[in-house]
N, C-alpha and C positions, 0 to 999 in steps of 0.2 A: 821758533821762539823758545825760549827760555821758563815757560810758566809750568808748572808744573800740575795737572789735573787730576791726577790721581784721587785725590780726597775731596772732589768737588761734590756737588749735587747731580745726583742720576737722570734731572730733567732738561741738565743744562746741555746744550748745544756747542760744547766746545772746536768742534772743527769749523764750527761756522762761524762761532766767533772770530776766530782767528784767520778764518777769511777774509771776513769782514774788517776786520782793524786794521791788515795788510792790504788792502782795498785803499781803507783811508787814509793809510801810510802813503801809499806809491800817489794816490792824487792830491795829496798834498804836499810831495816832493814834485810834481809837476807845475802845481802851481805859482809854488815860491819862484821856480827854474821861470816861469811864463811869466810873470809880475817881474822878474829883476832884467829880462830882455827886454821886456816892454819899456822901461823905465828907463834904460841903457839907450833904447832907439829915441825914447822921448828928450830924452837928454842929448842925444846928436844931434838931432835932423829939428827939432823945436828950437834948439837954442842958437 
């Protein structure tokens, strides 16, 4: 990522931050991908 931590506060946890936010990146790019199949099959086989 692009953020730059240098000048941050000495108690913060930045690599885990940054874990964490690409965590919540990548499962909320699965769920968008899961919800628009889902949606895609409800839309075939319902209709």
């Amino acid at each position: 990522m692009g953020v730059n931590t240098a000048g941050g506060h000495p108690a913060m946890d930045y690599a885990e931050h940054n874990r964490t936010y690409a965590n919540f990146i990548g499962w909320t790019k699965f769920a968008i991908v899961f919800l628009v199949l889902l949606l895609a099959g409800m839309a075939f086989f319902l209709v």
